[in-house]
matplotlib code that plots the C-alpha trace (Angstrom):
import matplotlib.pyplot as plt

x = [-17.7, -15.3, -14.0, -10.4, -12.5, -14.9, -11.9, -10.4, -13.8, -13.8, -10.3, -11.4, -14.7, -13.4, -9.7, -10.2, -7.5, -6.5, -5.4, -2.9, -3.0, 0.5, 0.3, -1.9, -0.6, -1.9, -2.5, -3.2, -3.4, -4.0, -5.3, -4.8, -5.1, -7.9, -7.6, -9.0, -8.1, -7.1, -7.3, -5.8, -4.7, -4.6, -1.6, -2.4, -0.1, -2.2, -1.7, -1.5, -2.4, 0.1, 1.4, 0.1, 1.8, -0.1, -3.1, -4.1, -7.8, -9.7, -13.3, -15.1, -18.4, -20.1, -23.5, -24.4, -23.1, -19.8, -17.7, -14.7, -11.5, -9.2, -6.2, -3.7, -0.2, 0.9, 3.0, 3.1, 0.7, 3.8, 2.6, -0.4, -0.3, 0.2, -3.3, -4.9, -4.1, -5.0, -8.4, -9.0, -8.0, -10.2, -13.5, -12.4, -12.7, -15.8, -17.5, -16.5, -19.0, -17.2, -16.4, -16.7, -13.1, -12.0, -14.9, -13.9, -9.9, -10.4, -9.4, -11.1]
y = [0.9, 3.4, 3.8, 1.9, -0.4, -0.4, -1.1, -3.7, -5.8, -4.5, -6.4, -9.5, -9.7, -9.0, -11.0, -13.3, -11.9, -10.3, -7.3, -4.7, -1.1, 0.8, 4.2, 7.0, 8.4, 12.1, 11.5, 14.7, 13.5, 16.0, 15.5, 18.3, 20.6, 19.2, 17.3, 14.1, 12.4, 14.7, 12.6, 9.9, 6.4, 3.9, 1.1, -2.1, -5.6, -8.6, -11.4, -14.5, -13.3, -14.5, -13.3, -9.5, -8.3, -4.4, -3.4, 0.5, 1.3, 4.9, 5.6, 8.2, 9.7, 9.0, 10.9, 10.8, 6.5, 5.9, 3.6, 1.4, 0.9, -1.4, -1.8, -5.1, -4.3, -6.5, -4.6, -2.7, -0.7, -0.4, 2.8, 4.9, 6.5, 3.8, 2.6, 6.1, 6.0, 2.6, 3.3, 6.5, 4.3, 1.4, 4.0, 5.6, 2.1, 1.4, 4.8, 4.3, 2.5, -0.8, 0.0, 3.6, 4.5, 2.6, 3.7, 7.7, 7.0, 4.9, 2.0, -1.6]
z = [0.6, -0.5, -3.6, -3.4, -1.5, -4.9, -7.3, -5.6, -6.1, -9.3, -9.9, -8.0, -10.1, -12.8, -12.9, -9.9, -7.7, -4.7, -4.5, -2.7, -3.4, -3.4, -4.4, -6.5, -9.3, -11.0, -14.3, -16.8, -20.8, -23.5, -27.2, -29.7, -26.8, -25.1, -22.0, -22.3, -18.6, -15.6, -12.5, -10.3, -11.4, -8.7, -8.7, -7.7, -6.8, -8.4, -6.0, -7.7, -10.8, -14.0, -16.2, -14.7, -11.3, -11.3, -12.4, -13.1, -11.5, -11.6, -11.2, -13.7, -13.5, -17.0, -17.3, -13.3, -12.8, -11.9, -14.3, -12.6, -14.8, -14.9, -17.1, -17.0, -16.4, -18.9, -21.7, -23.4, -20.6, -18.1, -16.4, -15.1, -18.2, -20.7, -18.6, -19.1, -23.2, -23.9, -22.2, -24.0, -27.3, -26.5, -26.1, -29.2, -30.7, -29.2, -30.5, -34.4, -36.4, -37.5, -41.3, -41.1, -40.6, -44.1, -45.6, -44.7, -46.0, -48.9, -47.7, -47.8]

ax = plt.figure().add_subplot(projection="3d")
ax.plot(x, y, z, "-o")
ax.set_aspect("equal")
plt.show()
């Protein structure tokens, strides 16, 4: 299976539709000087799929296992790169200790 073939059953198992890809899109994000995401974004037509009509799907190898993305196109992610930023948010999310960011600014 190759790997478009990979993240459209990634899109099927994971919002029960069918799946069309239209194009690729280079993708390059940047954090205080760092990149953070430098790599292809694949654009995908949900058939049948309300209220989303696209989804955004990339691959990444994470420590030698390959990790399947994908984002809803259902704003505000209206781009490859809205996709791209809301995942890189999301891990961020996931890598914080619940209650250590109040705890660091003050606040709660």
């Amino acid at each position: 299976m190759n790997s478009l073939e990979v993240l459209k059953k990634t899109i099927l198992d994971l919002h029960g539709c069918d799946s069309e890809r239209v194009l690729s899109v280079p993708v390059h994000e940047t954090y205080q000087g760092k990149v953070v995401w430098d790599g292809d974004v694949e654009v995908f037509l949900l058939i049948d799929h309300p209220p989303a009509k696209r989804a955004y799907a990339w691959s990444k190898d994470e420590f030698g296992e390959m990790r399947h993305v994908v984002i809803l196109g259902i704003p505000p992610i209206n781009s490859p790169v809205d996709a791209v930023r809301a995942a890189i948010i999301e891990e961020a999310r996931q890598k914080i200790p619940r209650g250590k960011a109040a705890f660091e600014t003050g606040v709660g």
